[in-house]
N, C-alpha and C positions, 0 to 999 in steps of 0.2 A: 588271424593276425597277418597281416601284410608281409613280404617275405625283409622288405627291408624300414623295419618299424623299428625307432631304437631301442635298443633294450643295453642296460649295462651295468655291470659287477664289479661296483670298485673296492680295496681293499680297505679294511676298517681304519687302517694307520697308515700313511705313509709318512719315511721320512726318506728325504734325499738331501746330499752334500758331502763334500770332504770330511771324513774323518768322525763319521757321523754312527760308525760302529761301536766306538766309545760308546755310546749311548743304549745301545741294543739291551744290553743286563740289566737296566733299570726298567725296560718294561716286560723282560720275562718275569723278574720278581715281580712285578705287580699283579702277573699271575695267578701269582701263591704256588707254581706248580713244585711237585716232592720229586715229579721226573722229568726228566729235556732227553730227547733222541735228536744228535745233531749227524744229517747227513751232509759230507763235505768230501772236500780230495785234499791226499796229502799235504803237497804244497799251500797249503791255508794254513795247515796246523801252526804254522808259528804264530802267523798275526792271529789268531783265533787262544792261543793260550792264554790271555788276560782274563778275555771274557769266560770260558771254560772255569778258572781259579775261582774268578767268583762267587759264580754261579756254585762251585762247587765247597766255598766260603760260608755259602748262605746253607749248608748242608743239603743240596740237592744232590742228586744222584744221577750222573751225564753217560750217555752210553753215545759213543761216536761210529763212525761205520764210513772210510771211505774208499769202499769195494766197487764202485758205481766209474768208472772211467770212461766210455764211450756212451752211445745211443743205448738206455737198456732195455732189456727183453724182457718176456714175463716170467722168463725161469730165473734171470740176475732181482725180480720184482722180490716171487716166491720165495728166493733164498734169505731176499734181504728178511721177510716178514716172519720167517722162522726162528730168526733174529732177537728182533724187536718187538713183536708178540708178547712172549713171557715177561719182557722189561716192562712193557704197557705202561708210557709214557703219556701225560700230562698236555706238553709240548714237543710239537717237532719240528724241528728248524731246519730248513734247507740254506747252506753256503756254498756257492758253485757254482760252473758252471747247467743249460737246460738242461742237461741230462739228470744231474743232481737236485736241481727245483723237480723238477716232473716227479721224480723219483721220490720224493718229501711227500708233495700235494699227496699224492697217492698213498703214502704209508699213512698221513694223516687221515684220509676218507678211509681206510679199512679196517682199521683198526678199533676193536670194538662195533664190527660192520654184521651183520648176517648176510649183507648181499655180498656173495663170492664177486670178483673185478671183473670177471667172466661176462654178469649178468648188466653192468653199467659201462661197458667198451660201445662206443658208439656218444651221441647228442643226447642232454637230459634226462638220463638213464638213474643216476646217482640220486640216492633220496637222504641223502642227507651225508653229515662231520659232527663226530664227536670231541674230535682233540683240536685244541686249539695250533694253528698254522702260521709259521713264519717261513718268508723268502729274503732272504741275501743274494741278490746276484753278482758273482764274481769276473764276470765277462758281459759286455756289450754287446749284444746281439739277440737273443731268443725271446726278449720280452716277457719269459715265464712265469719272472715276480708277481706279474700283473694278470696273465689271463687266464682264460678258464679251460683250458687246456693241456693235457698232458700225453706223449706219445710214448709209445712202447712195440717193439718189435717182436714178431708174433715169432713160431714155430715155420714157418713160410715164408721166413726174411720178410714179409710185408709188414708197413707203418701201420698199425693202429691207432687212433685219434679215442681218448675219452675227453669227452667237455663236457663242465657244469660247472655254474655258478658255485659250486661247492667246495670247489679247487682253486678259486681264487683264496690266496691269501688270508687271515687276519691280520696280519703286523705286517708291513716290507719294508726291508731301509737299502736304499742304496747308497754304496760309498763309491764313488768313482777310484778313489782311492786303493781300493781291491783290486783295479784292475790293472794296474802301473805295473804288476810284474808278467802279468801274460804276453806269450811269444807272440812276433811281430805278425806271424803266419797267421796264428787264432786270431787274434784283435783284426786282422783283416778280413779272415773268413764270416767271423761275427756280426764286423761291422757292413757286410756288404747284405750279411741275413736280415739285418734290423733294418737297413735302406729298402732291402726288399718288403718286406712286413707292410713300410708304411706306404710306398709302392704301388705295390699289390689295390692294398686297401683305397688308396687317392682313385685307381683306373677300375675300380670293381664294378662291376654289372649293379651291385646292390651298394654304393657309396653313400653315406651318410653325411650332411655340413658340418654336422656336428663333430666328426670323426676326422673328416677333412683337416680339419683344422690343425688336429694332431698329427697326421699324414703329413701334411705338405710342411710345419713347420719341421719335423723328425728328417723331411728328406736335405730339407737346408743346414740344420746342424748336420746332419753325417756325411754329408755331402762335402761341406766348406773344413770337417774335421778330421776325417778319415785317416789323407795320406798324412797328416802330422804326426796322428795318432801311433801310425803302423811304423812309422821312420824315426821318432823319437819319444819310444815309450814313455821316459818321462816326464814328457810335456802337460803336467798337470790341467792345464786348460782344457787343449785339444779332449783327454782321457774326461772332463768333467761335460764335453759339451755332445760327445759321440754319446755316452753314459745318457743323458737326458733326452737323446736323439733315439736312443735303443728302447729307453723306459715308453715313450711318446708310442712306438711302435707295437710297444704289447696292448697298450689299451689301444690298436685298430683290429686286436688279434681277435677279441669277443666277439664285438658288436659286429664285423665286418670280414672278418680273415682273409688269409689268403686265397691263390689264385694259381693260371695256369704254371707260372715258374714253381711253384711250392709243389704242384702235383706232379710235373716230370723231375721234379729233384729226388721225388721220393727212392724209383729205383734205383738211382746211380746209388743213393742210400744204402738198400737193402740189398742189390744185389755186388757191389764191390765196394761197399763198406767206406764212401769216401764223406768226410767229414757233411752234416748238412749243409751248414752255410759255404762251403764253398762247390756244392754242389748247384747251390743256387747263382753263385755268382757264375757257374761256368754257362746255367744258361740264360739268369736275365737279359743280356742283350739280343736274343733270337726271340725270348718270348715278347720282349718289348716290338720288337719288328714287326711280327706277326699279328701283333695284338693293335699297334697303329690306325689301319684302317676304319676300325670298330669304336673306335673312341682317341680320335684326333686331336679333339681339341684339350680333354684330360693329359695326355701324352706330353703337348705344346704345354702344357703348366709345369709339368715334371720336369720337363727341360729347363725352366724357368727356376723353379726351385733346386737344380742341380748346379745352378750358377750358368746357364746358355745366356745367350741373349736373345732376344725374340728374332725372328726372322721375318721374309714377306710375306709367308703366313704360316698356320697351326701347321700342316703339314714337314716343310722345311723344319722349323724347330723341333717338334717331334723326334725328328729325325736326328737334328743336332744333337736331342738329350740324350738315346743312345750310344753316338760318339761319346759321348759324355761319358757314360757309363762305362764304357770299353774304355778308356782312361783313366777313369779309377781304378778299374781292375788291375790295367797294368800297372799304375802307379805304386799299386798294394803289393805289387809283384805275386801277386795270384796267377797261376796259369788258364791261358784263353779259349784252350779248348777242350774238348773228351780225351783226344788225341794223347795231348802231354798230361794225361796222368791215367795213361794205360787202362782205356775202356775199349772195348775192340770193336770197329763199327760193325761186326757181323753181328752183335747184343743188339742193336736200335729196335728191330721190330720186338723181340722177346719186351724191350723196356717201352716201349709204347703202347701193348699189350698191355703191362704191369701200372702204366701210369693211368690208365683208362678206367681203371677199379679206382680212383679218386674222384671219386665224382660229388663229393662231398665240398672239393677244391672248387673241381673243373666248372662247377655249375656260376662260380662266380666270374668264371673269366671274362672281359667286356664281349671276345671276340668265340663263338663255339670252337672246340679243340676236338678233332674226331683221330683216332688211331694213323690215318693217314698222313692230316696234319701233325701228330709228335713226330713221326716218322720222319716229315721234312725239318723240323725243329731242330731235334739230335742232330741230323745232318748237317744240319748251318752251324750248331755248336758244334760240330768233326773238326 
């Protein structure tokens, strides 16, 4: 099979729109299930107690767990399943933000597993799901509802990647509506991860039309919705048009994934613990620079779909879209560089080192990314 032949895993249900959680408990019951394992985070639990009641109406038996706050590890993984194990649950619903999807998908594939997670970290690994999988996403950005992908932080602060079709989904519903109360900071960090996503995926080595499609319309909603978004949370529109701009971006994350920004964000990740998505925003404008050359005229569209105007030619606009992009950042009131949120430039070579074991990213990047060039990269984000 060709490296870039499409192949794609969509979820068996989706539903998207305001208010559209209402509806969720009508098709767990249709389940039949006797258990539901909901992983969430506190701040849900309000808008989450209806559906819970019900659910718990219908004499199910709901075991909740929202111990999962940051990026988690495989010991926050282990603990959780020490847990949920003996409950052995029916259904498992993830509400939340990626870390809390990821964290689901996974309880879902192991449970009832004989292959240790040990043995399926890595591409294709996973031979199968026994429990049936639902995704809520509660924030705009990580597209995990949708893809076939879940990350987990090892014993060496390094990101591990497990992907398979088997971590996609069964049910997803997204309510934009969930997202109205997340801080202006997240919704910004978020929203600049999901522009990255589809990003990524539009300038990839291995681009797909079909994918395209999703890419570049995902870049025009978060693009024209962002700063609305981040400056008047409750601007229901903006939150419903970033929301289907974020969803757009998980389905580039299968068939196409990311690229060189996603693999130098890793270590600002792993080694100073700084939120992912805005560890991506701190370098997309450096990786988009570097990455110009190599795929020009992709660039000159991204610009386009950022809202530029075309220029004298692919080069200039190109160029412009970056401007671009450094404007939204600031708009979001993101910080611009490594600098202001205390990464210390004597770390670049250790993290160029660190970003170099991605090669799982780096392979898609349009333009080769070698140790030397991260080195200059970080530097430009200094």
């Amino acid at each position: 099979m060709q490296e870039n032949s499409l192949k794609i895993f969509f979820p068996g249900k989706l539903v998207f729109g305001n208010g559209t959680l209402n509806q969720l408990a009508a098709d767990v019951l249709q389940l039949n299930p006797s258990r539901v394992f909901i992983a969430t985070i506190l701040p849900l639990k309000e808008a989450l107690a209806d559906f819970v009641a019900t659910l718990e109406h219908e004499k199910i038996s709901v075991l909740s767990d929202t111990s999962i706050l940051q990026e988690p590890s495989f010991s926050d993984f282990e603990k959780l399943m020490t847990v949920v194990t003996p409950f052995n649950p029916d259904v498992v619903i993830g509400i939340g933000g990626g870390s809390v999807l990821d964290i689901a998908k996974l309880v879902a594939a192991q449970l009832e597993n004989e292959q240790p997670l040990i043995e399926y970290v890595g591409t294709g690994l996973l031979k199968g799901r026994k429990k049936k999988l639902i995704c809520v996403p509660a924030t705009s950005g990580t597209g995990s509802e949708v893809s076939p992908n879940a990350i987990l932080v090892g014993e060496d602060n390094q990101k591990k990647g497990i992907i398979s079709p088997y971590l996609v989904p069964d049910i997803v519903y997204v309510d934009p509506l969930l997202t109205i109360s997340v801080p202006p900071a997240i919704t910004a960090a978020t929203g600049i991860d999901a522009l990255t996503h589809c990003l990524e995926a539009y300038t990839n080595k291995f681009a797909l039309p079909f994918i395209d499609i999703y890419a570049y319309r995902g870049m025009q909603l978060i693009a024209s919705n962002i700063v609305t978004a981040v400056k008047n949370g409750e601007d229901i529109d903006a939150r419903e048009k970033v929301a289907m701009g974020s969803l757009l971006g998980g389905f580039c994350l299968g068939p196409v994934n990311t690229a060189g920004v996603h693999a130098l964000s890793y270590p600002l990740g792993s080694m100073f613990h700084l939120p992912h998505g805005l560890s991506n925003a701190l370098l997309l404008p450096y990786v988009m620079e570097y990455n110009i050359p190599a795929a020009t005229k992709r660039y000159a569209d991204v610009a386009v779909a950022l809202g530029c105007e075309r220029q004298a030619d692919d080069k200039a606009t190109a160029c412009a879209g970056v401007k671009k992009v450094k404007e939204l950042i600031k708009a979001c009131n993101l910080p611009a560089g490594l600098k202001e949120v205390s990464v210390p430039e004597s770390a670049i070579p250790e993290m160029a080192t660190d970003a170099m074991k991605i090669q799982r990213l780096l392979k898609n990047n349009p333009r080769q990314i070698e140790e030397k060039d991260a080195i200059e990269i970080y530097r430009a984000a200094y």
